[in-house]
PDB file of N, CA, C and O in Angstrom:
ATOM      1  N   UNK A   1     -41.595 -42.562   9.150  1.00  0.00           N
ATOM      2  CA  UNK A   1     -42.322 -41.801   8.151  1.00  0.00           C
ATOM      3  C   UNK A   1     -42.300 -42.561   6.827  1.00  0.00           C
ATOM      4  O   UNK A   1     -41.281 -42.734   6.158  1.00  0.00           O
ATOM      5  N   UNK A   2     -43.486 -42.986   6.524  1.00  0.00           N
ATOM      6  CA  UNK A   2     -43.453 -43.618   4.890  1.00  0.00           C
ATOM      7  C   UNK A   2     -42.999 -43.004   3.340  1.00  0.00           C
ATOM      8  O   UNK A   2     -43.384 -41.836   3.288  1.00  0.00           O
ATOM      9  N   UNK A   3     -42.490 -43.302   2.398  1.00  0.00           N
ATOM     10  CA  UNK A   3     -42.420 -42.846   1.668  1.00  0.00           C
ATOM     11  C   UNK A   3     -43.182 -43.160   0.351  1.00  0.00           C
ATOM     12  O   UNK A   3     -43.789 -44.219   0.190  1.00  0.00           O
ATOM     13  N   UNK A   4     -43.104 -42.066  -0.684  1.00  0.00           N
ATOM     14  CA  UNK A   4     -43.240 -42.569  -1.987  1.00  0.00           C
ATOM     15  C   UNK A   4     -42.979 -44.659  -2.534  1.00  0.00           C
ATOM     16  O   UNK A   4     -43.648 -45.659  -2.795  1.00  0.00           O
ATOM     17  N   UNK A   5     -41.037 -44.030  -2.370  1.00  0.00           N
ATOM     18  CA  UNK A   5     -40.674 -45.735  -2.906  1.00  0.00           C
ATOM     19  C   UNK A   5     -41.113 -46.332  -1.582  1.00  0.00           C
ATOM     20  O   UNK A   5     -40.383 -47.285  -1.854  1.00  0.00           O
ATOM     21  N   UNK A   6     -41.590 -46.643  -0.478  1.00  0.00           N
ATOM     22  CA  UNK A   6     -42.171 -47.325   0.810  1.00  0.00           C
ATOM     23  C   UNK A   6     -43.432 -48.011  -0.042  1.00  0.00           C
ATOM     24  O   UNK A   6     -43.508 -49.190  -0.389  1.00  0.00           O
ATOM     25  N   UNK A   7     -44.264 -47.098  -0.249  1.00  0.00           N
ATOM     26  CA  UNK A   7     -45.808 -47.217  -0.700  1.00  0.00           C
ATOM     27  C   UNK A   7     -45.904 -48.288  -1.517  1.00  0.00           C
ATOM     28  O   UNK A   7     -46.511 -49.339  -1.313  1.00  0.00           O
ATOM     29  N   UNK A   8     -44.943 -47.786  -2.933  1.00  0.00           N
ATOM     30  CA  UNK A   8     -44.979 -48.686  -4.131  1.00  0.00           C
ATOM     31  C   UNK A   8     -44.535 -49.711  -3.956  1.00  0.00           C
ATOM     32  O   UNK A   8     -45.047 -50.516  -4.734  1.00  0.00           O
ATOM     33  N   UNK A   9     -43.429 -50.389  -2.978  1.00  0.00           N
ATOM     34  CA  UNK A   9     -43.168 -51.603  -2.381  1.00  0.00           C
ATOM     35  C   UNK A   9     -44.648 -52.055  -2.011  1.00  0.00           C
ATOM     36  O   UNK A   9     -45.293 -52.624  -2.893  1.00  0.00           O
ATOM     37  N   UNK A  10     -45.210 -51.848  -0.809  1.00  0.00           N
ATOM     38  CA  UNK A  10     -46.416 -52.387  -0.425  1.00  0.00           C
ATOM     39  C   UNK A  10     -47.541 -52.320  -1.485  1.00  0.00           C
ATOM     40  O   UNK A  10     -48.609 -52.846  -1.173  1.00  0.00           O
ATOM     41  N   UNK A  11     -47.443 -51.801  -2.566  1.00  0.00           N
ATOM     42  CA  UNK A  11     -48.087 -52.192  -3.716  1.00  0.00           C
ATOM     43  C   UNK A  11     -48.203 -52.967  -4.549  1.00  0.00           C
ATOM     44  O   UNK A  11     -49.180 -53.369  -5.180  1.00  0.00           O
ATOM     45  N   UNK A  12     -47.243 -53.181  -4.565  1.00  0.00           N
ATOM     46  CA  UNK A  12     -46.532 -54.320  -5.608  1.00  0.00           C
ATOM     47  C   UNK A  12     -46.403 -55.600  -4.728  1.00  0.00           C
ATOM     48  O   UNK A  12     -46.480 -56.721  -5.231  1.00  0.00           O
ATOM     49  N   UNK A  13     -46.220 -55.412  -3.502  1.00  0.00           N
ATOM     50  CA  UNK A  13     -46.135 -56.957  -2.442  1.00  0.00           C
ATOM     51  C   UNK A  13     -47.808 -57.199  -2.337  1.00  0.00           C
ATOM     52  O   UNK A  13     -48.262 -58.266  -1.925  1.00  0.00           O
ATOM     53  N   UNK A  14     -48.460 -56.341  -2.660  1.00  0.00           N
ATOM     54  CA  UNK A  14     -49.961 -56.976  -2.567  1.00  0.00           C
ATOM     55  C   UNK A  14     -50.203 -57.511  -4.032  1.00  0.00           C
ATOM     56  O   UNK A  14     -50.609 -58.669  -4.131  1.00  0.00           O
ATOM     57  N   UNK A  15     -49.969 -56.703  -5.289  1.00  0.00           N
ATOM     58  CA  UNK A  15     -50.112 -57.322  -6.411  1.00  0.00           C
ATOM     59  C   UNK A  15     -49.661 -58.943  -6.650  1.00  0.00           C
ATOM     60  O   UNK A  15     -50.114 -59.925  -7.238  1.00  0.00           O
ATOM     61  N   UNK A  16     -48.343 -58.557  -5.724  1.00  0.00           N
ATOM     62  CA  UNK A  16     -47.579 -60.360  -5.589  1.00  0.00           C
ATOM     63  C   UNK A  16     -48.240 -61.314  -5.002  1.00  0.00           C
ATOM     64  O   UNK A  16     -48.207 -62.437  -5.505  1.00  0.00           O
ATOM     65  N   UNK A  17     -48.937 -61.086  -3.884  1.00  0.00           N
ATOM     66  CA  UNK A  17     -50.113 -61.695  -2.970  1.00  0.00           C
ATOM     67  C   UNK A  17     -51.116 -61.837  -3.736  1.00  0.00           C
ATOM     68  O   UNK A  17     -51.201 -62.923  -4.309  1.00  0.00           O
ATOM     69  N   UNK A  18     -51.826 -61.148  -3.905  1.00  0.00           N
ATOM     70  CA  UNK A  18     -53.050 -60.994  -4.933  1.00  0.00           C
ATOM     71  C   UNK A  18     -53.812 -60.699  -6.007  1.00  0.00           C
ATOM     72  O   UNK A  18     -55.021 -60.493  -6.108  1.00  0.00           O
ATOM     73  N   UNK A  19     -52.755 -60.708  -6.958  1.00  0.00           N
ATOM     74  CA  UNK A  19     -52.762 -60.583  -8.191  1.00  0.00           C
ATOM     75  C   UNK A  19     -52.608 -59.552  -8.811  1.00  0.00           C
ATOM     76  O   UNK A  19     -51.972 -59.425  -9.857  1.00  0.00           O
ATOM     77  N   UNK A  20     -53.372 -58.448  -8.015  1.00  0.00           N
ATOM     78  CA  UNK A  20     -53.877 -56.806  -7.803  1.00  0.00           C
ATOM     79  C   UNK A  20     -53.933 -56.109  -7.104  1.00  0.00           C
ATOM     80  O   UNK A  20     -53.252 -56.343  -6.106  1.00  0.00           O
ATOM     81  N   UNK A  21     -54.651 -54.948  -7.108  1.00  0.00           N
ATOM     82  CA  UNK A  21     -54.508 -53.949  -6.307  1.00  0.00           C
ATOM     83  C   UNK A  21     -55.830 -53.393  -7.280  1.00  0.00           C
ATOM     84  O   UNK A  21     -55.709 -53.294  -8.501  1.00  0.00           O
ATOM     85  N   UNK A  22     -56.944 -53.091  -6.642  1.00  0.00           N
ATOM     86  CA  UNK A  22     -58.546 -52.913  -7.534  1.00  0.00           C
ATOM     87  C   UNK A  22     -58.471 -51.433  -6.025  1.00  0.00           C
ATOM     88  O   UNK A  22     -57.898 -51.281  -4.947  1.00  0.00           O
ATOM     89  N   UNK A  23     -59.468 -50.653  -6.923  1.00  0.00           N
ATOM     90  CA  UNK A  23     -59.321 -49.378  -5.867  1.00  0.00           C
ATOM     91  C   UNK A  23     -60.878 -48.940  -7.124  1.00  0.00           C
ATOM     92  O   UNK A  23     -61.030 -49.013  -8.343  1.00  0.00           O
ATOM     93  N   UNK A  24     -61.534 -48.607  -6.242  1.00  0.00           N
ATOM     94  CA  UNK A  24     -63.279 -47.759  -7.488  1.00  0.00           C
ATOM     95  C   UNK A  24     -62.877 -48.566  -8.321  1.00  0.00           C
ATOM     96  O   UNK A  24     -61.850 -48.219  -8.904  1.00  0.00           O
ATOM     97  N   UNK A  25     -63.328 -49.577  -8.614  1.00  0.00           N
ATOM     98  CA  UNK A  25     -63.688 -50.622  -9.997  1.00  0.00           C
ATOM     99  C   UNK A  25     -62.480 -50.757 -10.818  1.00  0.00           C
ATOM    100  O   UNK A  25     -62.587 -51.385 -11.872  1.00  0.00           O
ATOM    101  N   UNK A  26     -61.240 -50.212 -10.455  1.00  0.00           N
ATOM    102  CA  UNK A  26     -60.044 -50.138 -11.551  1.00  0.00           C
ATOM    103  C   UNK A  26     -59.280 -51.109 -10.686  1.00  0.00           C
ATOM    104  O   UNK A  26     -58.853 -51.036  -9.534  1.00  0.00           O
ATOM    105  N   UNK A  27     -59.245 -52.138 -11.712  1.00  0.00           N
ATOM    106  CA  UNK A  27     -57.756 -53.598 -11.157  1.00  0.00           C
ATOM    107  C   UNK A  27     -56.356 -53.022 -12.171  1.00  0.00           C
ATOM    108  O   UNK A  27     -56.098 -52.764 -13.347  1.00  0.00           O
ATOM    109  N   UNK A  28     -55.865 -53.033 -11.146  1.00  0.00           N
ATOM    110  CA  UNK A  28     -54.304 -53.065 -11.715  1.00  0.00           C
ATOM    111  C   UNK A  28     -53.737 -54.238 -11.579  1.00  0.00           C
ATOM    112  O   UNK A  28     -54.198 -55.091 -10.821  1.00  0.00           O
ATOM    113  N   UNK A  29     -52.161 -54.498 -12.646  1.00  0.00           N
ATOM    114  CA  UNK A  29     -52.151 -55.916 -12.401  1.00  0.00           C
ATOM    115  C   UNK A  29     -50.860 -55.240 -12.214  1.00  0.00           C
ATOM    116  O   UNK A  29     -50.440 -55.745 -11.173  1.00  0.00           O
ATOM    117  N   UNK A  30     -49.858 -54.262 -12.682  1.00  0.00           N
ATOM    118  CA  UNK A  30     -48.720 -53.983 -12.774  1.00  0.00           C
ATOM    119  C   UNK A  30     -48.336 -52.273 -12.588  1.00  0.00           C
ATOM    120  O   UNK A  30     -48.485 -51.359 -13.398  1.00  0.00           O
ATOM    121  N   UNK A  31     -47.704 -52.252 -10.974  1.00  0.00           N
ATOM    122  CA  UNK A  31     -47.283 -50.971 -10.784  1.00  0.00           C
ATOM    123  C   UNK A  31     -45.628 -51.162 -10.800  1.00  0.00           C
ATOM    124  O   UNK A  31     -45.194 -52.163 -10.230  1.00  0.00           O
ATOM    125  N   UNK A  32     -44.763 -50.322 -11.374  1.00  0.00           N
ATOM    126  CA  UNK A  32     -43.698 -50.317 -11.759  1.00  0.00           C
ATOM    127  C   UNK A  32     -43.080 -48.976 -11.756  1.00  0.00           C
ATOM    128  O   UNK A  32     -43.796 -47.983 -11.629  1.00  0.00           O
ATOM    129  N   UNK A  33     -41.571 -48.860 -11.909  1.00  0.00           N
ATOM    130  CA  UNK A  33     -40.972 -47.602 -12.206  1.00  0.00           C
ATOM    131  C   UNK A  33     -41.029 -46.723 -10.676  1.00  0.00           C
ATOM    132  O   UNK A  33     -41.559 -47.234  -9.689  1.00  0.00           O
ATOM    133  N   UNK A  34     -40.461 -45.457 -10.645  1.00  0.00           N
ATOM    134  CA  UNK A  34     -39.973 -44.012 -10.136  1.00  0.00           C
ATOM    135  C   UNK A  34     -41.552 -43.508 -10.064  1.00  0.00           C
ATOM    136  O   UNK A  34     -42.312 -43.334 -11.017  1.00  0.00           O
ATOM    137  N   UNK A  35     -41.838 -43.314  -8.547  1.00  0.00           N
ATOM    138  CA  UNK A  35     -43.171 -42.328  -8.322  1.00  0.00           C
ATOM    139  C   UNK A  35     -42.492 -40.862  -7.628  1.00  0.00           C
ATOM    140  O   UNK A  35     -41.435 -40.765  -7.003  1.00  0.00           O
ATOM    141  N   UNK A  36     -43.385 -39.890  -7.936  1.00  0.00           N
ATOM    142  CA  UNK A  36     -42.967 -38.332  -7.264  1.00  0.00           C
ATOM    143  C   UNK A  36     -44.106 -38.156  -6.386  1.00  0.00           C
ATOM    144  O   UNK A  36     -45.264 -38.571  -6.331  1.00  0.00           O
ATOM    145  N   UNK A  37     -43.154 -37.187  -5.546  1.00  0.00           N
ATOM    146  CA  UNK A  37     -43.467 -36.458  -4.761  1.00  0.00           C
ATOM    147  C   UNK A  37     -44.070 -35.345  -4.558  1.00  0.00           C
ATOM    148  O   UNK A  37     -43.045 -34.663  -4.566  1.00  0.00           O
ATOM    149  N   UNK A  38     -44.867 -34.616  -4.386  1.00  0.00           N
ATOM    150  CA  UNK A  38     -45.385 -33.426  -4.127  1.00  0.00           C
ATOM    151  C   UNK A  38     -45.963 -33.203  -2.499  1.00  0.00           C
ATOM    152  O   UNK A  38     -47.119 -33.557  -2.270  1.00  0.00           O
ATOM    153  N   UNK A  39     -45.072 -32.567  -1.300  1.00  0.00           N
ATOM    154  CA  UNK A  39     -46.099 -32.397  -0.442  1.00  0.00           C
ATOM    155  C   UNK A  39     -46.473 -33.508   0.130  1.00  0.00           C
ATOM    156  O   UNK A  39     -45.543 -34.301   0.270  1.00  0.00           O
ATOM    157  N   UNK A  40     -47.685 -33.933   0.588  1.00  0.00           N
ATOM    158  CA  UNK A  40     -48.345 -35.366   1.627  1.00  0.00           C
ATOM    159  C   UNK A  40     -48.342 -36.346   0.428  1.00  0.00           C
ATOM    160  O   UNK A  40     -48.388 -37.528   0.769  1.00  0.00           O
ATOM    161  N   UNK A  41     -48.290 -36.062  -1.154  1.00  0.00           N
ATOM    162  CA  UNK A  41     -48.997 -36.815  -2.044  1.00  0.00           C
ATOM    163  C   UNK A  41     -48.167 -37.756  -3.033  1.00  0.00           C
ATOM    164  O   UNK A  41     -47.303 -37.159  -3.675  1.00  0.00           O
ATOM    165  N   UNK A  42     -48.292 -39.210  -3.276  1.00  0.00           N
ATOM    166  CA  UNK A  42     -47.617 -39.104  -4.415  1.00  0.00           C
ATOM    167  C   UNK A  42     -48.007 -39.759  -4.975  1.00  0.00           C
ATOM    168  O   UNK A  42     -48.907 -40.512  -4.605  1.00  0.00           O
ATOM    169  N   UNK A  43     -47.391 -39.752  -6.340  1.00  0.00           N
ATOM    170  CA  UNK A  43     -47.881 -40.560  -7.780  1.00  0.00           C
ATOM    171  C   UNK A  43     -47.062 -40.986  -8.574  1.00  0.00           C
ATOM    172  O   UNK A  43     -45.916 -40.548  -8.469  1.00  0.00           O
ATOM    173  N   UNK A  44     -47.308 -41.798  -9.442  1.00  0.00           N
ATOM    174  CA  UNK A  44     -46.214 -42.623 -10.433  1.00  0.00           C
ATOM    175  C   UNK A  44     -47.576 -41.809 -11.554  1.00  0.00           C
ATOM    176  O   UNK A  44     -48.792 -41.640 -11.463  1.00  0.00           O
ATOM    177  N   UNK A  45     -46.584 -41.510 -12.483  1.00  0.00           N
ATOM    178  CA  UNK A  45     -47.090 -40.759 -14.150  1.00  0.00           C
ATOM    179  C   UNK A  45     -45.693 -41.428 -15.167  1.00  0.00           C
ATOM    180  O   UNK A  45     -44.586 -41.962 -15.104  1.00  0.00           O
ATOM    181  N   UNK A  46     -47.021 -40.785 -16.324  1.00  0.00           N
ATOM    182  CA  UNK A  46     -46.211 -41.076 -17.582  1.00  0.00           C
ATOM    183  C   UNK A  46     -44.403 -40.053 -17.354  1.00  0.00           C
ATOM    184  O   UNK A  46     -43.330 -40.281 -17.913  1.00  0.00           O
ATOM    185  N   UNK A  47     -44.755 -38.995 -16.354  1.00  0.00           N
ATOM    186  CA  UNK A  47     -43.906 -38.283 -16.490  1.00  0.00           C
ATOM    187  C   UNK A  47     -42.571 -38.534 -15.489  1.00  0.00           C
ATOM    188  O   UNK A  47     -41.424 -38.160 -15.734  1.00  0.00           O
ATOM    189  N   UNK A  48     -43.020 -39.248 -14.325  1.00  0.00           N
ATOM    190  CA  UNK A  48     -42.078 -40.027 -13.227  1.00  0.00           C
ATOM    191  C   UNK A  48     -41.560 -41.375 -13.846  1.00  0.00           C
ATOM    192  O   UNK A  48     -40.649 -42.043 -13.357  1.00  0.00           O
ATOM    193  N   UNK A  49     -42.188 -41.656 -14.867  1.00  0.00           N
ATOM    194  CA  UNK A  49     -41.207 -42.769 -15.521  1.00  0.00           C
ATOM    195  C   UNK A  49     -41.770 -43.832 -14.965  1.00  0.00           C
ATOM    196  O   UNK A  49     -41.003 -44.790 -14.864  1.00  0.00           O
ATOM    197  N   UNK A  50     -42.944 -44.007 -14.534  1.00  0.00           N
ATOM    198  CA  UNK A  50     -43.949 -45.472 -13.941  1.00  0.00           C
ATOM    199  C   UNK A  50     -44.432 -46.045 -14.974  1.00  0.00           C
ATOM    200  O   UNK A  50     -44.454 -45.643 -16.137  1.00  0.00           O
ATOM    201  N   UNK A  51     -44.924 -47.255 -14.406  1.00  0.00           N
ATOM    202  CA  UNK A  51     -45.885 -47.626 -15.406  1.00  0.00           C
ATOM    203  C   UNK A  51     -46.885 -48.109 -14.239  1.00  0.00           C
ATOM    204  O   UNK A  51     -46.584 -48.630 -13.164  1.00  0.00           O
ATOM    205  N   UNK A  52     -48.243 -47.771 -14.783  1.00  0.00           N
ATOM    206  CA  UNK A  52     -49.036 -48.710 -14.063  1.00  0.00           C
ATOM    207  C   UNK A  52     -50.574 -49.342 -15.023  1.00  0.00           C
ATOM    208  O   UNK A  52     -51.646 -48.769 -15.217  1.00  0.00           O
ATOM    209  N   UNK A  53     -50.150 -50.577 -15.420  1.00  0.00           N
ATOM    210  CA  UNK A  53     -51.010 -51.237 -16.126  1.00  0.00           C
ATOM    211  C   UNK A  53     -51.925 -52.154 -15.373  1.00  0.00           C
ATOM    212  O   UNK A  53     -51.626 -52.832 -14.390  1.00  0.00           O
ATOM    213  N   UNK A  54     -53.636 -52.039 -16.264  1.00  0.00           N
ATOM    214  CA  UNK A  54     -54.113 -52.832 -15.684  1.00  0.00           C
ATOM    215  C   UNK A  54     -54.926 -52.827 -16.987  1.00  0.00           C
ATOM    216  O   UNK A  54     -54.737 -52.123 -17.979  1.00  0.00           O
ATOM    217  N   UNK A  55     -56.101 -53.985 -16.728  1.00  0.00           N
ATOM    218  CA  UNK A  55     -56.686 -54.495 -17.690  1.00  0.00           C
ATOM    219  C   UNK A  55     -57.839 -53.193 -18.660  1.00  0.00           C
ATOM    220  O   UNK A  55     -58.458 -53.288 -19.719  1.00  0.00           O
ATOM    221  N   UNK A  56     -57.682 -52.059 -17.639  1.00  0.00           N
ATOM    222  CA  UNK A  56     -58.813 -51.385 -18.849  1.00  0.00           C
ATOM    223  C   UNK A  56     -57.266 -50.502 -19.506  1.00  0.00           C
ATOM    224  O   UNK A  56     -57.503 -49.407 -20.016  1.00  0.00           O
ATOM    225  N   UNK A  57     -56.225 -50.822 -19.495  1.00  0.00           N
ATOM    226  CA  UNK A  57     -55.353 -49.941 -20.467  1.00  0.00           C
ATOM    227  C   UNK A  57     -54.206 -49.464 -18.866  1.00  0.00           C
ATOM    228  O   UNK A  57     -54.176 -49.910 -17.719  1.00  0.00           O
ATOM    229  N   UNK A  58     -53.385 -48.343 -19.610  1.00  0.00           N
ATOM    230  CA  UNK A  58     -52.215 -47.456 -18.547  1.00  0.00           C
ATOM    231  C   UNK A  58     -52.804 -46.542 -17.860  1.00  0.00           C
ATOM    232  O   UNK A  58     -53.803 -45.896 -18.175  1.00  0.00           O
ATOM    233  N   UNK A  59     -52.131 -46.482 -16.836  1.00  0.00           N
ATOM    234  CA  UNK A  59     -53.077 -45.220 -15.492  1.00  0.00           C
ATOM    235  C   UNK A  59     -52.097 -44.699 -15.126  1.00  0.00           C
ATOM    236  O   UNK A  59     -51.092 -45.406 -15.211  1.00  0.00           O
ATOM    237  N   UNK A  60     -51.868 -42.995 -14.454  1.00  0.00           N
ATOM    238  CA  UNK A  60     -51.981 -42.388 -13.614  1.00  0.00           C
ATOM    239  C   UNK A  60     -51.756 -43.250 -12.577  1.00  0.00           C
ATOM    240  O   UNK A  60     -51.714 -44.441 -12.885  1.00  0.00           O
ATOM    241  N   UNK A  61     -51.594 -42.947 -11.375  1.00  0.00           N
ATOM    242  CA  UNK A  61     -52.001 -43.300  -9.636  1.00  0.00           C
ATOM    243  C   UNK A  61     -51.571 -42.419  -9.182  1.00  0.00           C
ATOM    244  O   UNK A  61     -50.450 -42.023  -9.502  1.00  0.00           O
ATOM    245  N   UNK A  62     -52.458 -41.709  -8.116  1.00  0.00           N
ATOM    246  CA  UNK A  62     -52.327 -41.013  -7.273  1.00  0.00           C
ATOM    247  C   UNK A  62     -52.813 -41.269  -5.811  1.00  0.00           C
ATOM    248  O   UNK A  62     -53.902 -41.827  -5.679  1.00  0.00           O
ATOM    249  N   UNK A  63     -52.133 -40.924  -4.744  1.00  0.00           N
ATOM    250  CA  UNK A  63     -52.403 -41.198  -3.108  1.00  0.00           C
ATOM    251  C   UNK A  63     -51.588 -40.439  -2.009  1.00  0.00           C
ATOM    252  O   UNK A  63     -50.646 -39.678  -2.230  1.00  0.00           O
ATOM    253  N   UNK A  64     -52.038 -40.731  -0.950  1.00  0.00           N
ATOM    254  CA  UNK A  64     -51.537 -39.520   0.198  1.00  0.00           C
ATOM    255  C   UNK A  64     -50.807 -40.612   0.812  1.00  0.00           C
ATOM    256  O   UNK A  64     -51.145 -41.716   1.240  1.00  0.00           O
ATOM    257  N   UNK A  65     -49.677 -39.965   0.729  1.00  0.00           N
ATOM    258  CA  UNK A  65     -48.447 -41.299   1.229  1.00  0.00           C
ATOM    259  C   UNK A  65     -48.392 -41.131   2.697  1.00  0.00           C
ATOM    260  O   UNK A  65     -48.278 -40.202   3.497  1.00  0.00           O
ATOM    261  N   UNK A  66     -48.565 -42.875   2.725  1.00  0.00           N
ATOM    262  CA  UNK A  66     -48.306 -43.362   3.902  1.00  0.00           C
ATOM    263  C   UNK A  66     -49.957 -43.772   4.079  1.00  0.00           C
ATOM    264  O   UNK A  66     -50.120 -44.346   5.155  1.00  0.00           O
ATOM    265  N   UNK A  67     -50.846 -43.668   3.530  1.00  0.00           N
ATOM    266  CA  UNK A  67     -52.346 -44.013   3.427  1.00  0.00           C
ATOM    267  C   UNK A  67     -52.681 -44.180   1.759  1.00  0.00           C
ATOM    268  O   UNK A  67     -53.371 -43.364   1.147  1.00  0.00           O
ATOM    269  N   UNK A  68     -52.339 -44.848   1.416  1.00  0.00           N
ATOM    270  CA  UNK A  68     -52.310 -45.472  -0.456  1.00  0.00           C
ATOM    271  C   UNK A  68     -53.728 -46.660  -0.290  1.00  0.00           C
ATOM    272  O   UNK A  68     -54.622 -46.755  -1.131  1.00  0.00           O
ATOM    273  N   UNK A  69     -53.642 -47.463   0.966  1.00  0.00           N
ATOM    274  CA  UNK A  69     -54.975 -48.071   0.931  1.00  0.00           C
ATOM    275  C   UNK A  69     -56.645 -47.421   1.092  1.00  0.00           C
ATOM    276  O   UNK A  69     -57.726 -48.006   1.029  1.00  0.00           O
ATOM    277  N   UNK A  70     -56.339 -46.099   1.301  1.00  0.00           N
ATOM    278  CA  UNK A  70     -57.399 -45.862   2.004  1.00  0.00           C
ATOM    279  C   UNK A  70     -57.835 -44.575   0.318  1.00  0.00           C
ATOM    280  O   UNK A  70     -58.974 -44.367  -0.100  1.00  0.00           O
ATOM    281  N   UNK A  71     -56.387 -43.901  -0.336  1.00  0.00           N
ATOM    282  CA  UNK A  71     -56.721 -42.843  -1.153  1.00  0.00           C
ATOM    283  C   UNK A  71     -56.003 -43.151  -2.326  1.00  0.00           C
ATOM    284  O   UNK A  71     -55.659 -42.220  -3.054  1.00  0.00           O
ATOM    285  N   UNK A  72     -55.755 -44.179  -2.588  1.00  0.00           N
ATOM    286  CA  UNK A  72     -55.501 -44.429  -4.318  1.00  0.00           C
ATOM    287  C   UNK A  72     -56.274 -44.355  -5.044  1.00  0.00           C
ATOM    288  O   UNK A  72     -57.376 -44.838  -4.785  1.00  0.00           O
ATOM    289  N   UNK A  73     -56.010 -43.658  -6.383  1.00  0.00           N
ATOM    290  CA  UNK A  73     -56.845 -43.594  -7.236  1.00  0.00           C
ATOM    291  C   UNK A  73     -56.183 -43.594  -8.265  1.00  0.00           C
ATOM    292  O   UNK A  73     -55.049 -43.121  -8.196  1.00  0.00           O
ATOM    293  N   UNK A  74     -56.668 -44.116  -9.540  1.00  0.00           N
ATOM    294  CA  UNK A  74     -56.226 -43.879 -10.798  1.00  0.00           C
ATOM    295  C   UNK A  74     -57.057 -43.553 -12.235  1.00  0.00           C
ATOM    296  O   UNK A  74     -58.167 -43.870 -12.663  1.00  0.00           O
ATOM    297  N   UNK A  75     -56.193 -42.940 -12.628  1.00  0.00           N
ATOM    298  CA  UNK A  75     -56.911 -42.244 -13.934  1.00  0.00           C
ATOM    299  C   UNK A  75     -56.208 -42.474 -14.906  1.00  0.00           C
ATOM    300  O   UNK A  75     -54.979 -42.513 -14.849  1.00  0.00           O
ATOM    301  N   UNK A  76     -56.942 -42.675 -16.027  1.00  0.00           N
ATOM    302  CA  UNK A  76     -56.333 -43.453 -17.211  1.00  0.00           C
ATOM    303  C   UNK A  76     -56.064 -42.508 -18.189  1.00  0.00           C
ATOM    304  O   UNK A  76     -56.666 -41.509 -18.584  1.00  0.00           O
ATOM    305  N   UNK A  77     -54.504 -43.319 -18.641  1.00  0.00           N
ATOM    306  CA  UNK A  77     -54.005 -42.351 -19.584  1.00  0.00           C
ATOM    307  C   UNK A  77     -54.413 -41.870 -20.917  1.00  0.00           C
ATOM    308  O   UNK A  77     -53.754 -41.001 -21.488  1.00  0.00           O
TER     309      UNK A  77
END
């Protein structure tokens, strides 16, 4: 069963691979920090103590863990 910290590993090992992680037109260059849990879902926030920077400014991310490639999304802070 995947987790939250599972996900953000394979996030960050693709950022390491490929610079990024681009999901709907938003490139991230830097996911970092403590993501939460809710249920199937999780997210790194200003409030889980993440950071996730990319070139249009800080985001949000949100996704259905254990499928982060298929439902990431982010919204800017």
């Amino acid at each position: 069963m995947s987790s939250v910290n599972e996900d953000i590993k394979q996030m960050q090992a693709q950022i390491e691979k490929y610079d990024s992680v681009t999901q709907f037109g938003v490139r991230v260059q830097v996911i970092e920090g403590q993501g939460s849990t809710e249920g199937s879902t999780g997210s790194i926030t200003a409030a889980s103590g993440g950071k996730v920077q990319g070139s249009g400014g800080s985001y949000d991310a949100g996704w259905e863990i254990g499928n982060w490639g298929d439902t990431l999304t982010f919204t800017k802070r």
